[in-house]
Backbone as a printed PyTorch tensor [residue, N CA C, xyz], in Angstrom:
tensor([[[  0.8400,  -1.1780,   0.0000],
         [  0.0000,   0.0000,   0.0000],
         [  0.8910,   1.2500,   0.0000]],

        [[  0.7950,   2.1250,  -0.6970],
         [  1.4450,   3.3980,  -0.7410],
         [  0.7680,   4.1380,  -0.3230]],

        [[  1.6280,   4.7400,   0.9380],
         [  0.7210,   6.2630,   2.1670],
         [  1.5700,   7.4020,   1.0430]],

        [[  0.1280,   8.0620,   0.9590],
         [  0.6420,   9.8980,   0.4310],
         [  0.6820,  10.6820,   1.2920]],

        [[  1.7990,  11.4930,   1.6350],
         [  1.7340,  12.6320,   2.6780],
         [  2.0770,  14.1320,   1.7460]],

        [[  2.0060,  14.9720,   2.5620],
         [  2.6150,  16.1030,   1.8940],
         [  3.5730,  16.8740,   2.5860]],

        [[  3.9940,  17.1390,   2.1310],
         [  5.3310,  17.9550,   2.8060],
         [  5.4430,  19.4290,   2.5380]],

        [[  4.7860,  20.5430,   3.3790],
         [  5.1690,  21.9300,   3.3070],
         [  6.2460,  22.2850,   3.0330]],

        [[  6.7810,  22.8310,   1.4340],
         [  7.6200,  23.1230,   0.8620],
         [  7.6150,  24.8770,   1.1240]],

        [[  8.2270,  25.9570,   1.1490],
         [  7.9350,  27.0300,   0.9470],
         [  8.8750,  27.9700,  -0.2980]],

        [[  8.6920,  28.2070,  -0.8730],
         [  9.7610,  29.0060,  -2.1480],
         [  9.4760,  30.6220,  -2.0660]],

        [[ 10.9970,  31.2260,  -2.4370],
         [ 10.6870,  32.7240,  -2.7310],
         [ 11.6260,  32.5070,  -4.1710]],

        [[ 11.3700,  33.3000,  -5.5310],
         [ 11.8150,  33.5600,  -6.3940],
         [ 12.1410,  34.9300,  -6.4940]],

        [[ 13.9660,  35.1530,  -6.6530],
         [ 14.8030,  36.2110,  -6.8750],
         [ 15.2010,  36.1670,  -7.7860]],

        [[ 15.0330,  37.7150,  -8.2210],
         [ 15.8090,  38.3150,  -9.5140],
         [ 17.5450,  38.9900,  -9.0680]],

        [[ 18.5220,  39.0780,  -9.9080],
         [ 19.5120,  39.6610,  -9.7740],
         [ 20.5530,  39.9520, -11.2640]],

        [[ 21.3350,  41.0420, -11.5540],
         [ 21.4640,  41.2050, -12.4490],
         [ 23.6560,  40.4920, -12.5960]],

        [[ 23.7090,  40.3480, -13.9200],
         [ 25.5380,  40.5850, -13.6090],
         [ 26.1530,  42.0210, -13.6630]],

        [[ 27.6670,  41.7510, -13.2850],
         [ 28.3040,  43.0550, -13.3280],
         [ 29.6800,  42.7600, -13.8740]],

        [[ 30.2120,  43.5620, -14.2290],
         [ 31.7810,  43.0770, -14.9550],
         [ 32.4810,  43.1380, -14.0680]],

        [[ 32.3450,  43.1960, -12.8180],
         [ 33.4920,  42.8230, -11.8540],
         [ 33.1970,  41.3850, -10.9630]],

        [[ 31.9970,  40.7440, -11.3180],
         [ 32.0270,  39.3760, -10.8400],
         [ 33.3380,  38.7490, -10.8640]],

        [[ 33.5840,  37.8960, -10.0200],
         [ 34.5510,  36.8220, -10.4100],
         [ 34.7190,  35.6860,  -9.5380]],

        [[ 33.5490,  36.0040,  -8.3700],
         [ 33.1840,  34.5850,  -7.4150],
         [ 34.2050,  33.5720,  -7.4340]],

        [[ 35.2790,  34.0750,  -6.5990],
         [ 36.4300,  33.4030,  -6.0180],
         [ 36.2840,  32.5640,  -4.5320]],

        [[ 35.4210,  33.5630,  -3.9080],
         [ 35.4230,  33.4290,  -2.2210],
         [ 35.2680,  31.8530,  -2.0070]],

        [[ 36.1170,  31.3610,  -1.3160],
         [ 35.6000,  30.1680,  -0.5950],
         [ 35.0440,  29.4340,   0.3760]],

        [[ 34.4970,  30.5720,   1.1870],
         [ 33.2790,  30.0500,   1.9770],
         [ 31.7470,  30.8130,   1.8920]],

        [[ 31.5850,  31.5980,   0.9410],
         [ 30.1190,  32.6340,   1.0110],
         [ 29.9340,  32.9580,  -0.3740]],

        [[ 28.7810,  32.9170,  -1.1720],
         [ 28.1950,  33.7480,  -1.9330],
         [ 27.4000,  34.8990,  -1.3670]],

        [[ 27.4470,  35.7200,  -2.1670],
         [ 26.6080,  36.8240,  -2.0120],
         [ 25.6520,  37.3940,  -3.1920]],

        [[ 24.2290,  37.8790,  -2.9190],
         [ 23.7040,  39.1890,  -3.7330],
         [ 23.5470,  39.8030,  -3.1650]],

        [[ 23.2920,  41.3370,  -3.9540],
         [ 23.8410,  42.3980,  -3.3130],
         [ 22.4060,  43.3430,  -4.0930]],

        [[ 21.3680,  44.6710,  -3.6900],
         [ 20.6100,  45.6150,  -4.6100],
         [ 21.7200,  46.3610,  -4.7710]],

        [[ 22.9140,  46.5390,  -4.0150],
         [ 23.6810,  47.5520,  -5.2150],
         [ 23.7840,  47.3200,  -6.4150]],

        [[ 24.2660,  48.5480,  -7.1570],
         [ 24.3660,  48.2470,  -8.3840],
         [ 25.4810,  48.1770,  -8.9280]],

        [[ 26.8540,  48.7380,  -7.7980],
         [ 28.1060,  48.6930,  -8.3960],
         [ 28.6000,  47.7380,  -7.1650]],

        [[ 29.5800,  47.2110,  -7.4400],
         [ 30.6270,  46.3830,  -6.8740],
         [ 32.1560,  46.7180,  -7.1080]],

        [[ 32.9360,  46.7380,  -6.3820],
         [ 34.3520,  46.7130,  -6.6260],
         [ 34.8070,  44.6570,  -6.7400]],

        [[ 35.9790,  44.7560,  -6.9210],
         [ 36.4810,  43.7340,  -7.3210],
         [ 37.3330,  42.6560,  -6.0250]],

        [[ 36.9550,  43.6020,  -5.0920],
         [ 37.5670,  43.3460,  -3.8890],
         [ 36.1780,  42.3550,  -3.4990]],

        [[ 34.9500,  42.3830,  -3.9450],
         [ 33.6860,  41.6020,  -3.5430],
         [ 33.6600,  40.5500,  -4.1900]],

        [[ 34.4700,  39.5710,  -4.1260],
         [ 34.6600,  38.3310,  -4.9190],
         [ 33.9500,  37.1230,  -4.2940]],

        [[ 32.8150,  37.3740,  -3.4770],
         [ 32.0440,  36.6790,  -2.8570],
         [ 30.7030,  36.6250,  -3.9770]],

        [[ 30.3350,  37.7960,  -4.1940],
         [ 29.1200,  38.5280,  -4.6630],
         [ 28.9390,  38.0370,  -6.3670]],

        [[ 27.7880,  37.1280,  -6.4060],
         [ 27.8720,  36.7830,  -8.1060],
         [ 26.4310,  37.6860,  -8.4120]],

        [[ 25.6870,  38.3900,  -7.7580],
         [ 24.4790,  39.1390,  -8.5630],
         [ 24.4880,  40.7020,  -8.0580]],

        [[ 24.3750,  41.5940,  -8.5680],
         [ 23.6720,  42.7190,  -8.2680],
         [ 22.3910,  43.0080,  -8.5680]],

        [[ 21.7760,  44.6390,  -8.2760],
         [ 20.4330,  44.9200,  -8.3920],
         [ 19.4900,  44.0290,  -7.7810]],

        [[ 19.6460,  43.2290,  -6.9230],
         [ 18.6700,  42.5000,  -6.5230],
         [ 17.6980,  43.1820,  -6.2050]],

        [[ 16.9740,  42.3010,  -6.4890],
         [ 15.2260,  42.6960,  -5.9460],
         [ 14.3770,  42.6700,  -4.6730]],

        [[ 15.0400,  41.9380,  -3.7660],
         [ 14.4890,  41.7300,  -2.3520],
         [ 15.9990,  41.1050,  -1.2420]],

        [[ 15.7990,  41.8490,  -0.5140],
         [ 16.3870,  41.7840,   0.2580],
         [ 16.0130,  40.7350,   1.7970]],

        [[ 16.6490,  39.8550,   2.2250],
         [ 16.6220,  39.0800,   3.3620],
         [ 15.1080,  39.8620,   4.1880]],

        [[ 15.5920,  40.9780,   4.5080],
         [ 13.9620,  41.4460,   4.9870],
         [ 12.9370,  41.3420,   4.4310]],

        [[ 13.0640,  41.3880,   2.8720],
         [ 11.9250,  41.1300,   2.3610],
         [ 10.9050,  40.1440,   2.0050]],

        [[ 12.0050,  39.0800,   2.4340],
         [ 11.4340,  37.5750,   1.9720],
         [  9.6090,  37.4730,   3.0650]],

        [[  9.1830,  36.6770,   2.6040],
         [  7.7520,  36.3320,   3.3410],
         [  8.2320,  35.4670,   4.9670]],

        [[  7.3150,  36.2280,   5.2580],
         [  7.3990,  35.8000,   6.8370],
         [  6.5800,  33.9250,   7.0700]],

        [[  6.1950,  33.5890,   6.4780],
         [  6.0240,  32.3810,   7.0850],
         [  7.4890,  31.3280,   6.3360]],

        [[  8.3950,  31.7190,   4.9440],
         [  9.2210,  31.3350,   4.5490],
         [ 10.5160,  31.4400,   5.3950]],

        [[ 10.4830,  32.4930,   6.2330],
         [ 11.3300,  33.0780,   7.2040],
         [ 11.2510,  32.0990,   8.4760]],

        [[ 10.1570,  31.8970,   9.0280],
         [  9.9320,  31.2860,  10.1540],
         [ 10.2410,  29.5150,  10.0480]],

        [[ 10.0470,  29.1340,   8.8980],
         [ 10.8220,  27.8530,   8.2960],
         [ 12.4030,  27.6210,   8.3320]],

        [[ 12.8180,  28.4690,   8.0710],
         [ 13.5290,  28.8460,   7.6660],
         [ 14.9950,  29.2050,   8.9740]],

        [[ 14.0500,  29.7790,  10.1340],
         [ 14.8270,  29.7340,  11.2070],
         [ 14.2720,  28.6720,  12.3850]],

        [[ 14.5830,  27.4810,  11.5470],
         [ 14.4800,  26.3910,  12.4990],
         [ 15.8320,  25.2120,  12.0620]],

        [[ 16.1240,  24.7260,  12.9290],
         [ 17.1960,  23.8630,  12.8280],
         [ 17.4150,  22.9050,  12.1020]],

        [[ 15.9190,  22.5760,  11.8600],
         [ 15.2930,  21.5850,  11.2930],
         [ 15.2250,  21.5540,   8.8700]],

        [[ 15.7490,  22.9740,   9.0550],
         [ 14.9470,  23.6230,   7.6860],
         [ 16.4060,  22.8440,   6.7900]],

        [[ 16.0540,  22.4230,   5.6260],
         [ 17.1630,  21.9860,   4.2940],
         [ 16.3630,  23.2530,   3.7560]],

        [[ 17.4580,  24.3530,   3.1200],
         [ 17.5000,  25.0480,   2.3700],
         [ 17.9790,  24.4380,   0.7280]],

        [[ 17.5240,  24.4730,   0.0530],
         [ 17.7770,  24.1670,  -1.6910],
         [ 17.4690,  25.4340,  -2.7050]],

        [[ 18.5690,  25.8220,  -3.3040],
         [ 19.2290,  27.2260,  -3.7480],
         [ 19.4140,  27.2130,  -5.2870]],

        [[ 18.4260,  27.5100,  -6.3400],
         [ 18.6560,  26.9590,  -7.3980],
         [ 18.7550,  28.2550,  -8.6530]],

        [[ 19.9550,  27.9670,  -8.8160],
         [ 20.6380,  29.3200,  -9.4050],
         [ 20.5560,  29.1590, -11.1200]],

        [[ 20.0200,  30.2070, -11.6890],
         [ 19.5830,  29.5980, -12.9500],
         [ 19.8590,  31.3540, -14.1450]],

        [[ 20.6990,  30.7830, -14.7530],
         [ 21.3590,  32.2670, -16.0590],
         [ 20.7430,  31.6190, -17.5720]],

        [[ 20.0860,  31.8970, -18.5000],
         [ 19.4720,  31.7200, -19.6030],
         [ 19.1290,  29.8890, -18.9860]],

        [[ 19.7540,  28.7990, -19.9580],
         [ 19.3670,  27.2280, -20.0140],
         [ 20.5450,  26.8830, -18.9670]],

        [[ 21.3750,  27.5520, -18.3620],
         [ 22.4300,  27.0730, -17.1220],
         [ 21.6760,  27.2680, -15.7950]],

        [[ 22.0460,  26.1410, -15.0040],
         [ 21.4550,  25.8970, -13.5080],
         [ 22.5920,  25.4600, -12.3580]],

        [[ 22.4590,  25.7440, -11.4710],
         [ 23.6320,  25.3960, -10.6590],
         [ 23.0720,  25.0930,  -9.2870]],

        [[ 22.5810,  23.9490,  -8.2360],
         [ 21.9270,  23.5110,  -7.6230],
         [ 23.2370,  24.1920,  -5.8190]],

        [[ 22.8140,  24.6340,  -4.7410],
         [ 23.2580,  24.5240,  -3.4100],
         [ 22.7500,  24.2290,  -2.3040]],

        [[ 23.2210,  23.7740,  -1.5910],
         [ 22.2210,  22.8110,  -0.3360],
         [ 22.9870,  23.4660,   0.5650]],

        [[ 22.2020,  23.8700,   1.7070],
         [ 22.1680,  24.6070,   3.0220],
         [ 21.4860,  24.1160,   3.6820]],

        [[ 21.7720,  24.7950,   5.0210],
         [ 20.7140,  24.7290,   6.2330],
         [ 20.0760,  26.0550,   6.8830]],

        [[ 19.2660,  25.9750,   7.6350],
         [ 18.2910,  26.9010,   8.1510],
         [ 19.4320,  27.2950,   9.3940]],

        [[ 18.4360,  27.5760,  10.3180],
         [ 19.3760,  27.9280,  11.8250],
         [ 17.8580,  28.5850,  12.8000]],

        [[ 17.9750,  28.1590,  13.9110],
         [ 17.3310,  28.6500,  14.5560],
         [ 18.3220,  30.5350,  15.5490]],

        [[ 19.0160,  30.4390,  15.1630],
         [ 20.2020,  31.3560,  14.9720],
         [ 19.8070,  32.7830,  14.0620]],

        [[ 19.2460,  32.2580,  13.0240],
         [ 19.1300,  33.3790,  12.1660],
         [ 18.6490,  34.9530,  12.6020]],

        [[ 19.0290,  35.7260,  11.7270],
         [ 18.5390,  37.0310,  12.0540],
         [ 17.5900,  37.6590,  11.0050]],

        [[ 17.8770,  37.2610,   9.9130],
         [ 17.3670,  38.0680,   8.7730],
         [ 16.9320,  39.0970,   8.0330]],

        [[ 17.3280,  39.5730,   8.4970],
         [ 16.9690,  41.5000,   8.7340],
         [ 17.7860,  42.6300,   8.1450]],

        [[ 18.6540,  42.0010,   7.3190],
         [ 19.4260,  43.0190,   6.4840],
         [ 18.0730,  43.3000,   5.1600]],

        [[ 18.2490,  44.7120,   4.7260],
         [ 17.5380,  44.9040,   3.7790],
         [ 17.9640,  45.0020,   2.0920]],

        [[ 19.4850,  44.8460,   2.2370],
         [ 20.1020,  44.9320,   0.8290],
         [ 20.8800,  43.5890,   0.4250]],

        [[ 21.3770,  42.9790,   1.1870],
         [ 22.1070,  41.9700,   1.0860],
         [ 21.8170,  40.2240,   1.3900]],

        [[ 22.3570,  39.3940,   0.8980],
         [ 22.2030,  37.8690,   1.0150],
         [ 22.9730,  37.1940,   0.9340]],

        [[ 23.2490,  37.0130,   2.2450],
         [ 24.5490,  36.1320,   1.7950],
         [ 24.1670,  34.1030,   2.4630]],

        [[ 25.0460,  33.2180,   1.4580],
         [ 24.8940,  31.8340,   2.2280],
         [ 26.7590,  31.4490,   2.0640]],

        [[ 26.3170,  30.9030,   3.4770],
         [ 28.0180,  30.6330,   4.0770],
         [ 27.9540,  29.2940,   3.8300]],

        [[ 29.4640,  28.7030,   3.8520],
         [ 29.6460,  27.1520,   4.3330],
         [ 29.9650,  27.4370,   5.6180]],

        [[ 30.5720,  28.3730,   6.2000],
         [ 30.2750,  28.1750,   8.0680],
         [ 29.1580,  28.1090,   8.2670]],

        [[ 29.5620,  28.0280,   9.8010],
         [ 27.9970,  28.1160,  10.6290],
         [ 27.8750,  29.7070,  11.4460]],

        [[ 28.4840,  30.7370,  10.5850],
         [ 28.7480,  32.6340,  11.3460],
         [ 27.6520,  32.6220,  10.6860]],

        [[ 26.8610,  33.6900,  11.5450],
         [ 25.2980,  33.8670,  11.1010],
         [ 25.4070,  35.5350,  11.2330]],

        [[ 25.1390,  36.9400,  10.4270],
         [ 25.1150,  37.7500,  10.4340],
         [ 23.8800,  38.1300,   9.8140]],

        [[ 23.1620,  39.4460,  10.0290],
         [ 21.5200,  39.7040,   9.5440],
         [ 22.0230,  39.6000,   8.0950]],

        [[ 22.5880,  39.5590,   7.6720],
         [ 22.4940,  39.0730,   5.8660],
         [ 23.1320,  37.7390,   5.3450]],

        [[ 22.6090,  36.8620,   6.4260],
         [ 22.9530,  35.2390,   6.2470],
         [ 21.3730,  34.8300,   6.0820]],

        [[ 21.3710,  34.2680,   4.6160],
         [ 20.0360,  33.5850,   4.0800],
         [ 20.5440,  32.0800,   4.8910]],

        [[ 21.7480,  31.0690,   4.6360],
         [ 21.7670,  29.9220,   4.7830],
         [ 22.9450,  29.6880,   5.4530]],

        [[ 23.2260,  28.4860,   6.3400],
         [ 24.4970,  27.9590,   6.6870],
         [ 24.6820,  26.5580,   6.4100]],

        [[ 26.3600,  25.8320,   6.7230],
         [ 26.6190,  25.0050,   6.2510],
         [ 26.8290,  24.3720,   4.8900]],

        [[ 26.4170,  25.7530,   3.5780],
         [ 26.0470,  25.0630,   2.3120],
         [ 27.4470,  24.0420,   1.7040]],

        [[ 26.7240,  23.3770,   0.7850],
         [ 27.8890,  22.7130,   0.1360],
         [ 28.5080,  23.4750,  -0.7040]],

        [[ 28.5940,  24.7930,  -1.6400],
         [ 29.0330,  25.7010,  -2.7060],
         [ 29.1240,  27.0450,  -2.0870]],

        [[ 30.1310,  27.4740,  -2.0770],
         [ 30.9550,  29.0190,  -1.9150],
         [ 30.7380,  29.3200,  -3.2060]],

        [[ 31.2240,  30.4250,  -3.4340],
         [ 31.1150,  31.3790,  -5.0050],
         [ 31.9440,  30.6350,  -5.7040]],

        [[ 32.9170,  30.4110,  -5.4850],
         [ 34.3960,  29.3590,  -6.2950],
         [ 33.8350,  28.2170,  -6.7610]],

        [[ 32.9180,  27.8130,  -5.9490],
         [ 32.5610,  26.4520,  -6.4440],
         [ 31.3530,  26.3400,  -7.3100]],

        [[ 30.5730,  27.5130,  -7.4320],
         [ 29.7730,  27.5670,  -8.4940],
         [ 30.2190,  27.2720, -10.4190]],

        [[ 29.0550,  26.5800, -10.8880],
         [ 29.2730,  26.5520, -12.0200],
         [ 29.6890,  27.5840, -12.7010]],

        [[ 31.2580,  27.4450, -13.4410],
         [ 32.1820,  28.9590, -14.0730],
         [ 31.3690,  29.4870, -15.6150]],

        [[ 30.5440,  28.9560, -16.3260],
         [ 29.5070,  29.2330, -17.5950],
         [ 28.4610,  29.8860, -16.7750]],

        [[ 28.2590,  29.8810, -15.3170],
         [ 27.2670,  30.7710, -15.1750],
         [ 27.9370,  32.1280, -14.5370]],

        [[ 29.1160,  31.5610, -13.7300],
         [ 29.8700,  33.0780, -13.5970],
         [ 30.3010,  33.7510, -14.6160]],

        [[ 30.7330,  33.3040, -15.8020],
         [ 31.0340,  33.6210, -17.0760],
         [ 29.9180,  34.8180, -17.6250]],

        [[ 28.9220,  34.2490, -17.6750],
         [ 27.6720,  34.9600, -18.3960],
         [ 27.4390,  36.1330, -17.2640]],

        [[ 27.3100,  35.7840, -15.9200],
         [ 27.0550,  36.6480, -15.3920],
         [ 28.4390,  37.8020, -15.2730]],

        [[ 29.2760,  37.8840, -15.7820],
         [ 30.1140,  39.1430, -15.6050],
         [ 29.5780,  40.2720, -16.6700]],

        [[ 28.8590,  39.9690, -17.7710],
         [ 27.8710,  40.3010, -18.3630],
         [ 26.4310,  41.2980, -18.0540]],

        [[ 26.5080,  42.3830, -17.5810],
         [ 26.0780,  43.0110, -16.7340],
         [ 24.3840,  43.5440, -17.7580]],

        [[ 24.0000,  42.8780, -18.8170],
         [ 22.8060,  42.4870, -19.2750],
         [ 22.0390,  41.2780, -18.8420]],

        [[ 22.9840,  40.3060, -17.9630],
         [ 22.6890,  38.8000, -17.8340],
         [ 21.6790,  38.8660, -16.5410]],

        [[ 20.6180,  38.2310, -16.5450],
         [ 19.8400,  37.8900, -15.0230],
         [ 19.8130,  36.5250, -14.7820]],

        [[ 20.2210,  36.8080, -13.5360],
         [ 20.5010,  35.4830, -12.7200],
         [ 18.9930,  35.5080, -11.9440]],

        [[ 18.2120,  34.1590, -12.2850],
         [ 16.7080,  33.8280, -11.3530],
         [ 17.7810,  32.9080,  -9.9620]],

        [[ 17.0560,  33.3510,  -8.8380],
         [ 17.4590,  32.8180,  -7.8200],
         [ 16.1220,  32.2250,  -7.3750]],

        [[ 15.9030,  30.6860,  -7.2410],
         [ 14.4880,  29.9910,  -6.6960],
         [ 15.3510,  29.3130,  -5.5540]],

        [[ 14.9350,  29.9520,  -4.3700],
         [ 14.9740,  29.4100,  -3.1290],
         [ 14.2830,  28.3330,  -2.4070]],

        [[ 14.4570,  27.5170,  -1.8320],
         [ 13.1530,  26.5650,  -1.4780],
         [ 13.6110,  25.9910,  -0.3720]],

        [[ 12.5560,  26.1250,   1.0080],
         [ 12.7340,  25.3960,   2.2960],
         [ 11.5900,  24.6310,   3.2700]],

        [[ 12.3820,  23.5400,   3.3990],
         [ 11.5600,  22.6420,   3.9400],
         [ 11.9580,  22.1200,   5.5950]],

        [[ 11.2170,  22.0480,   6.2050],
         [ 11.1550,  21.6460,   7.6900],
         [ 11.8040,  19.8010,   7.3040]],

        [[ 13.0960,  19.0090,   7.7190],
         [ 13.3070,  18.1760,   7.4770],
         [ 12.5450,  17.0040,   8.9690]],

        [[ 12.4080,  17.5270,   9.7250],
         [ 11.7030,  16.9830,  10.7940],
         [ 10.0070,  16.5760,  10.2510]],

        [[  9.6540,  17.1020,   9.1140],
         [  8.5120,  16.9490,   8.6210],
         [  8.1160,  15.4820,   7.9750]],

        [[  9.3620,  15.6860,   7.2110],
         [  9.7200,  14.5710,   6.9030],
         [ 10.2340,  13.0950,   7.4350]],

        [[ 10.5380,  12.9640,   8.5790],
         [ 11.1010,  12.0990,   9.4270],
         [ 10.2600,  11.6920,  10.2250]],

        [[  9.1860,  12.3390,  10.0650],
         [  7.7480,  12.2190,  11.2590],
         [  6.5310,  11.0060,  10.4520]],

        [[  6.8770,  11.4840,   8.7830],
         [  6.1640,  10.7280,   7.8260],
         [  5.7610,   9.4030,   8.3020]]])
């Protein structure tokens, strides 16, 4: 017999643009940023112009989100290129920066930490999508998605 359950998924979809000083070196953090300029010294940072900021995200996605329990899945997408990152939530979180987003592979949590623990820093992102994005016509879709993993384990 096969039991169907469902599992409260929650998603926010981000826009962000490139800039010709990308070059997502950093090896423990990506970043987006609503500025619109960057220096080269921000080698964390693969989007500008963003559209919403950590404060802005929806509050019940937020509250998921700061639980211990939450798998964050980060799906980074430039024309037909996709580049998949897995994180965690934190009951830690702050979320409350209004311009910035950043996801760490530590576990340092600052108000512009979307995720911790991820498996991909900026360096380790796919280089055809950092490529395109130095391209400061290029938009990078950012589809976020978090799930309570305790939800799942309860099944």
């Amino acid at each position: 017999m096969m039991h169907m359950s469902t599992t409260a998924v929650f998603v926010e979809k981000l826009e962000a643009k490139g800039h010709r000083s990308i070059r997502a070196l950093h090896p423990t953090t990506f970043e987006l940023t609503k500025d619109s300029d960057i220096s080269e010294k921000g080698d964390c940072i693969i989007g500008v112009k963003l559209d919403k900021g950590l404060k802005d995200l929806d509050d019940e996605f937020k509250k998921v989100l700061k639980k211990d329990s939450s798998l964050v899945i980060i799906v980074l997408q430039v024309d037909d290129l996709k580049d998949m990152v897995l994180a965690r939530g934190s009951n830690r979180l702050i979320l409350e920066d209004d311009k910035r987003i950043v996801v760490r592979r530590s576990r340092f949590i600052g108000p512009e930490t979307l995720a911790i623990e991820s498996n991909k820093a900026s360096k380790n992102l796919n280089r055809d999508i950092i490529r395109r994005l130095q391209d400061p016509d290029t938009r990078l879709h950012v589809t976020i998605y978090v799930l309570d993993i305790k939800e799942i384990l309860s099944i």
